[in-house]
N, C-alpha and C positions, 0 to 999 in steps of 0.2 A: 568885323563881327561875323560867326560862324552864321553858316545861314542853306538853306536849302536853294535850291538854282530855278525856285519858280515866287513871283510877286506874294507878299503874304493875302493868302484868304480869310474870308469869312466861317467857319467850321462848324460842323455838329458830328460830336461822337454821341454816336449809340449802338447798341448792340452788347450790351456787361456792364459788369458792375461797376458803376464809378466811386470811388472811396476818397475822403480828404477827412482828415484827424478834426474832431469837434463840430464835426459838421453830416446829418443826414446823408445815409446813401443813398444814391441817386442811379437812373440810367442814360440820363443823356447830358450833354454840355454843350454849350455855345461860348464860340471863342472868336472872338473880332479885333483886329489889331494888336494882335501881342495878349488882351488880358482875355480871362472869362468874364461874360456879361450875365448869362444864367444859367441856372441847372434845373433838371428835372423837367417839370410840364412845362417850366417858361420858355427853358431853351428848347422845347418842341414849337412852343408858340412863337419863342422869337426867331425861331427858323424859319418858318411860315409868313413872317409880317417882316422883318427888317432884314433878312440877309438876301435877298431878292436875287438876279439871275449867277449872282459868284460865288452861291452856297457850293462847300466841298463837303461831303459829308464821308464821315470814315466809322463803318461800321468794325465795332469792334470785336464780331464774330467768336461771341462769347467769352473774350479775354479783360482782362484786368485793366480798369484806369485808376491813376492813380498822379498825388504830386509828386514831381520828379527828386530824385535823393537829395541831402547834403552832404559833403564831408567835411566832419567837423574836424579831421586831424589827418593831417599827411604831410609829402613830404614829394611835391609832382616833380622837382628838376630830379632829386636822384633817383626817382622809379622811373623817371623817362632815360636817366644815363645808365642806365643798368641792362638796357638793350644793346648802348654800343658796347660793352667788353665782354667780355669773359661770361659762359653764363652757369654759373658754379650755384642759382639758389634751389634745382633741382637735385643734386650731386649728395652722395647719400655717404661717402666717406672722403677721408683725405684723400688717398689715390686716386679717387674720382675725382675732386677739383684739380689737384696738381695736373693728372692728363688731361682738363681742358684750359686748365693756362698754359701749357705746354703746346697746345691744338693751335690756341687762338695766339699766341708769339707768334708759333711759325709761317700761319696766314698773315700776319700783321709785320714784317721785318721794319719795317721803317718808322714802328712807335717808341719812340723814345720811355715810356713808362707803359707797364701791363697795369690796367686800372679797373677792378671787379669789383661788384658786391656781391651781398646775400648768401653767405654762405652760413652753414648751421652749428653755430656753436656748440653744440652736444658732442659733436662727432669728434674729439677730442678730451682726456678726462682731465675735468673742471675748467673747458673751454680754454685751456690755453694752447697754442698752434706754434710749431717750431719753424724759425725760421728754413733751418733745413731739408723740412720736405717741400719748400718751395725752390730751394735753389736747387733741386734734384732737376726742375721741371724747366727753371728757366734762370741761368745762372751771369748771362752777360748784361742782364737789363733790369733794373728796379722794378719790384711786383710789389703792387701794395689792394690788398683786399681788405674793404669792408666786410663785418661779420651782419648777419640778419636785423641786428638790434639797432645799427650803425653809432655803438659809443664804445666800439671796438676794432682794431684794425690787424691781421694779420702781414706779415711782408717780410720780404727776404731776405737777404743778407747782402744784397748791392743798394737796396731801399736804405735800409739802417745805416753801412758807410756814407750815402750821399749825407745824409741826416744828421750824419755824427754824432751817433747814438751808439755808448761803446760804454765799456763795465764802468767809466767814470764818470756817466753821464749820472749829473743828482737827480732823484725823484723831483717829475716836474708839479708844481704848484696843479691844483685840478686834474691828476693826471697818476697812471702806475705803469713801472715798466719790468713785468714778470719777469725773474733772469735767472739763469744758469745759477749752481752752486758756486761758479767760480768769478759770479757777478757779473758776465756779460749777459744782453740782453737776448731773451731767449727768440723772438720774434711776434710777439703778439702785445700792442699797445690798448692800454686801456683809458675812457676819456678824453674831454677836450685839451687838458694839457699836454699828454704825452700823444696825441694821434695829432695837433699843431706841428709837431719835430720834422714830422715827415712833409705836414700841408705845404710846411716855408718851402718847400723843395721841390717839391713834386707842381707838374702842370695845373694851371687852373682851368686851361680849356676853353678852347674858341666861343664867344657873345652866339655864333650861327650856330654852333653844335649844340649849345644850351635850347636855344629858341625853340631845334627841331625837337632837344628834348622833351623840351614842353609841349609842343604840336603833338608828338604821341603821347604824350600822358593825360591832356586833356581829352586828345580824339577817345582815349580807352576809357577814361571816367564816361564820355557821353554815352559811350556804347553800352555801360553798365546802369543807364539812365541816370544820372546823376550832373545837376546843374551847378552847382557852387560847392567850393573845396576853400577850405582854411590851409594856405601854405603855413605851415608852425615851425618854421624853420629858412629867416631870411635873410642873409646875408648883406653887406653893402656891395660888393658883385653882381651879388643875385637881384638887386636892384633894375639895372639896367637890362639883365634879362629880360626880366619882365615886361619892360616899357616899348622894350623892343618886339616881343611877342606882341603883344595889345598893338601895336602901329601896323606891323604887321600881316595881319588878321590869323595867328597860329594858336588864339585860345578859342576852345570849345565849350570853355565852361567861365561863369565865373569867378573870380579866385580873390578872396582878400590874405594880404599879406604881413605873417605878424613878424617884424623885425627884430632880431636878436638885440636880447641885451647882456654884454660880456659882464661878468663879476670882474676881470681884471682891468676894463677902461670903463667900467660906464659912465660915468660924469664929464672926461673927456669926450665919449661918443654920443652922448645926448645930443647935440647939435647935428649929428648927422641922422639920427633918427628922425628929429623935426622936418630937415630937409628930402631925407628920403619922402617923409610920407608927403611933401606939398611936392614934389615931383609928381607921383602919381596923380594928386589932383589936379595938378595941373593941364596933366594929361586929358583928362575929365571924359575916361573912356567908361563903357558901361560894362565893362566885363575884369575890372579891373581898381581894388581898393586898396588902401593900404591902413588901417584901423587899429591894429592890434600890433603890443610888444611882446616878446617870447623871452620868459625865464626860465632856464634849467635849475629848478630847486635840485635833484640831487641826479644822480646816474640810477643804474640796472639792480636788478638783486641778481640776476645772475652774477653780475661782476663784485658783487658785495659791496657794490657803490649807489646802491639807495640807500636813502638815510631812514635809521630803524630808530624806533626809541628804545628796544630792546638787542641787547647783541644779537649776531650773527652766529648759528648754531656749528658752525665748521671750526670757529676760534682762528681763521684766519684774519678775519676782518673785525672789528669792534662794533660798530652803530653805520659801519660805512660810509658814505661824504658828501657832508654838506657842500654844494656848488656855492653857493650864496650862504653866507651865514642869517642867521635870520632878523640881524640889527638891519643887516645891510641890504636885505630882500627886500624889506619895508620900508627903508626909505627908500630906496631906489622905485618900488610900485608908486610910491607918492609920489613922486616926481613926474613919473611916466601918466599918472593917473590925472594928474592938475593939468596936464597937457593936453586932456582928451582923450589919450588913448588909452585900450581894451587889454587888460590883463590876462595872458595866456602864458600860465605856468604847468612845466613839468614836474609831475611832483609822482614820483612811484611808490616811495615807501611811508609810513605812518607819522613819523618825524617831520618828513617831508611836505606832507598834505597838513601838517599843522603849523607847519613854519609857512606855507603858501596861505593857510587862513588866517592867519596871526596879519600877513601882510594886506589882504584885504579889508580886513578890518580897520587896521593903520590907515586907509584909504578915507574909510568913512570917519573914520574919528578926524584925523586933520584937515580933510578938504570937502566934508559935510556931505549929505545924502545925495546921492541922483543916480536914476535908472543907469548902470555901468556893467553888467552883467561877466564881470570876471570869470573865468574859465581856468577850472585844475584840469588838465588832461590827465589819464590814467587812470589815477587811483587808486593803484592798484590792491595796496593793505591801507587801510583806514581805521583809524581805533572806533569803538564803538562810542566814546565820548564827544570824537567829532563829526559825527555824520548828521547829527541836528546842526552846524552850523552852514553846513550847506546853501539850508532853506534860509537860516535866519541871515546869513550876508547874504543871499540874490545871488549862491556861487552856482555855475554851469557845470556840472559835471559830467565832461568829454572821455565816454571810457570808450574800449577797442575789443567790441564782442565777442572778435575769435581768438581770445589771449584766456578765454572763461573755458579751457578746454584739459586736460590731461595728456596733451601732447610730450613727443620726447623732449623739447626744452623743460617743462613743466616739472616732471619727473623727477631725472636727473640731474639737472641744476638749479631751480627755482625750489624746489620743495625739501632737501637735504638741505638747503642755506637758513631756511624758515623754522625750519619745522612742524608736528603734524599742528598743534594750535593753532599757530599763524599761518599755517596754510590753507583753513577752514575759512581764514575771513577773507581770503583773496577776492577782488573781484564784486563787491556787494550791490548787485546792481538792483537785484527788488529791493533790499532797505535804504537805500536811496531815495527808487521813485519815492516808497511806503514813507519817507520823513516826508515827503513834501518836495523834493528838491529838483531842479530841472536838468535833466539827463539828455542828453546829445549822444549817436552813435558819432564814431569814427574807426579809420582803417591803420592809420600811422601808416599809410602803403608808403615805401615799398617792405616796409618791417612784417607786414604782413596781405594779404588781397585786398585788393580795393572793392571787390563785387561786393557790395550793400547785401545780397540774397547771402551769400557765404555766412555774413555776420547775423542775421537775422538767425539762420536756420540756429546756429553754435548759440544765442541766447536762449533761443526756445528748448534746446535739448540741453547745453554744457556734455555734449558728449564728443570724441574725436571720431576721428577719422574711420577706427574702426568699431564702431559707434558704443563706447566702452567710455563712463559705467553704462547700464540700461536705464537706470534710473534718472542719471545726469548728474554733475561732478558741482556739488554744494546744493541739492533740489531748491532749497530754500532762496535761494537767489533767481531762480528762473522766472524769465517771463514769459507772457503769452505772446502770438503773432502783431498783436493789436498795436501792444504796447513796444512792440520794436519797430514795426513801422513807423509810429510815432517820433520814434526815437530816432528815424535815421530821416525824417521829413521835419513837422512842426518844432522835434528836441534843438535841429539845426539850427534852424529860419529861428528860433529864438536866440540861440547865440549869434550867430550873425544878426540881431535888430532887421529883419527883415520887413518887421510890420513897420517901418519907421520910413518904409520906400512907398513910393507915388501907388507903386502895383506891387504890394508884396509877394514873396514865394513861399511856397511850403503848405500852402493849404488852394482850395479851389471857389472859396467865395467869389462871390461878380465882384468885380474891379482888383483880383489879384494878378498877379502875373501867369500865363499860361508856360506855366512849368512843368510840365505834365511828363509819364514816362506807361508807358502802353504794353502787361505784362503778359503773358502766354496764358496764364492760367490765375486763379485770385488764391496769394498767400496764402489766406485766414482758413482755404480749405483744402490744402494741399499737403501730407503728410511731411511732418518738420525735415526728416530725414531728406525730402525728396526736393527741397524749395531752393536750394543750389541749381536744381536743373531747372526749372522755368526761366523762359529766354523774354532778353527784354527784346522787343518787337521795332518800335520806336523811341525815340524823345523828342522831347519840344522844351527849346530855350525860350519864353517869350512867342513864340505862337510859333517856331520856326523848325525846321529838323534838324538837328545836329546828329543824329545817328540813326540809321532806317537796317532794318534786319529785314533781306526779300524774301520771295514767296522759294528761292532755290538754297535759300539759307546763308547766304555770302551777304558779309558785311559790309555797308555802305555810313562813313564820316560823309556830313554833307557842309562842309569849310569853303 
């Protein structure tokens, strides 16, 4: 367990504002064994009578306390493996990634496969990418890149022979493969069907190299103060990763894991689901759960593969694709749901987010009422007919802050597919909260930044990068600083059931867990624009440091 390299003490902060969602602010806290005991005048008093000669006290010299982040949606093996290849998600045209997969071959001779993500699918028109400017860069060795979104895969033309992927290959079930007029394939796959072609073939990658992925991707959540992250994407692989990081000690955060459920085996792989998640408990580590299944209701609207109840305004794509049909979404949630486990569906487009509730609801009709708190991720278009079901099934809605923005993906491929109607209703994050419904931030990192502060600031404005519109991009959906806090602390710690633990997280009551993250300056008064740059200072897992920012500005993981 991550941990600081001195005994845990007895604590009182003071010196700023101490903030927890639903709860009085306060200026001081008292923190003894991992939980808070009081706040306010008590913990002046109980600093005074019960923490006797082992008081540490840390003045928090006007800066912000607060409970430490959640992330209700990621994705920590591949933003930790995105550091070992290629690193093309800064890379602002083709020729710019080609010359640095080109860079990193020739440092790298003895990789049998060149293996990248994150690269920007705009920079290409209508996001498709030819195999040939990758074999321009690196022609003796299979290049297989992830695009930003990762339900997309660019790769070369020694990738596609290994793969046997050739103008007779038939369009794969869950899957499209762009091609040439002459019906070879062009180089860029789309979905889990057709981006499998290349998986069969391509490395899976050493149990150590995953582990270490993980040791940085959790050390970089800690550093962004951030305690527990929902992996939404888990493999029977990624299994053992895991069990292996928790043994150990390479997690920094906590992490529950929601296990993939394939539309083409599930019923045969239901039994390994069961057994994945009694592994984990078995294990019966405390920074390590395994609770939730993961369904991909449909794919991207960039790729025209979220499912629309209205066509698709380009006439290349129809309604786009359902991953699951929706007979078969709902039994399947049934199944998963009779077993205990947490429902966490992908669901992007309108179709989609209604075939995900249509499945929930199938939950409660056949396997009868109980607190299960189902979670749609995205959300991205939602009709306006079902955004009262939300509240009325107990659904979690886990959206991705900085995806509310007019960015170049936005633009030029998300909003030509839409068009302008449907692109007004992207995104509905105040008619959400305003139904009643329970809202969770998350990052889907590595598809976009994990910094919680990035996501807040994009909620409060909806404006980009070059801070365009003024006004903010749909005003009517903006929220204030309050309510995105909220949303990325108690929104979490609600889907996660964290009130349902001995010390819950996410809030600062006596007997919660001291989850705490220690900010530069306090959000709520900090110009929206400017709240990306306030620096998280410290965190605390459970009363302990997993990440200290010094007085010379050099970052310190404390593992």
């Amino acid at each position: 367990m991550p941990a600081d390299d001195t005994p845990q003490r007895s604590t009182l902060f003071f010196g700023g504002p101490i903030w927890s969602p639903a709860q009085p602010e306060c200026t001081a806290l008292g923190v003894e064994c991992g939980r808070v005991v009081a706040a306010g005048a008590d913990a002046v008093r109980w600093s005074r009578s019960a923490a006797g000669d082992d008081l540490r006290t840390v003045d928090l010299a006007g800066g912000f306390l607060m409970p430490a982040f959640g992330e209700g949606h990621a994705h920590p093996i591949f933003g930790g493996l995105e550091a070992l290849g290629p690193q093309i998600r800064t890379c602002t045209s083709v020729s710019e990634i080609a010359e640095e997969v080109r860079r990193w071959a020739a440092q790298h001779p003895g990789q049998d496969w060149i293996i990248g993500a994150g690269y920007d699918s705009s920079l290409a028109p209508g996001g498709l990418f030819d195999a040939a400017w990758l074999d321009r860069a690196v022609a003796d060795r299979p290049v297989m890149l992830r695009a930003w979104d990762y339900h997309t895969v660019w790769c070369n033309s020694a990738a596609l022979e290994l793969a046997g992927v050739t103008a007779d290959t038939p369009e794969p079930a869950l899957g499209e493969i762009p091609r040439r007029p002459d019906g070879s394939p062009l180089g860029t796959l789309r979905e889990v069907g057709a981006i499998d072609l290349l998986l069969a073939v391509a490395p899976a990658g050493e149990t150590r190299a995953r582990v270490e992925a993980l040791r940085h991707a959790t050390a970089r959540y800690a550093r962004h103060g951030v305690t527990w992250v929902q992996d939404a994407w888990v493999e029977e692989s990624d299994v053992e990763v895991y069990l292996e990081a928790a043994r150990s000690g390479a997690l920094s955060t906590r992490v529950n894991l929601a296990l993939l459920a394939d539309p083409r085996s599930f019923w045969e792989d239901l039994p390994a689901l069961l057994a994945a998640r009694a592994r984990v408990q078995d294990l019966n580590h405390p920074l390590l759960s395994a609770d939730s299944v993961k369904f991909f209701a449909d794919g991207i609207i960039e790729n025209e593969t979220a499912a629309l109840l209205e066509p698709y305004c380009t006439h290349r794509h129809t309604h786009g694709m359902q991953i699951w049909q929706p007979a078969a979404i709902a039994d399947a949630a049934v199944a998963v749901d009779a077993a205990g486990f947490q429902l966490h569906i992908h669901a992007i487009g309108d179709a989609a987010v209604r075939s995900a509730l249509d499945a929930v609801a199938a939950c409660t009709d056949r396997n009868g009422p109980r607190d299960r708190r189902p979670v749609i991720a995205h959300a991205q278009l939602i009709s306006p007919q079902d955004v009262p079901r939300f509240t009325e099934l107990g659904v979690v809605a886990n959206v991705q802050p900085l995806w509310a923005q007019l960015d170049r993906v936005m633009v030029e491929l998300t909003m030509p597919r839409l068009g302008g109607r449907r692109s007004e209703r992207q995104y509905p994050f105040r008619s959400l909260i305003d139904s009643g419904a329970h809202v969770a931030f998350g990052s889907d990192w590595p598809v976009s930044s994990e910094i919680p502060l990035d996501g807040i600031a994009t909620a409060v404005t909806r404006r980009n990068a070059t801070g365009e519109p003024s006004g903010g991009w749909i005003p009517a959906e903006l929220v204030d600083v309050t309510t995105a806090l909220d949303a990325y602390t108690a929104g979490v710690a609600h889907q996660a059931f964290a009130d349902r633990r001995a010390a819950p997280w996410g809030t600062l009551a006596p007997g919660s867990a001291a989850d705490l993250v220690w900010l530069s300056s306090d959000p709520r008064y900090t110009a929206p624009q400017s709240i990306p740059r306030i620096q998280v200072l410290e965190t605390w897992l459970s009363g302990r440091t997993t990440f200290r920012h010094d007085a010379a500005g050099e970052h310190h993981n404390r593992m």
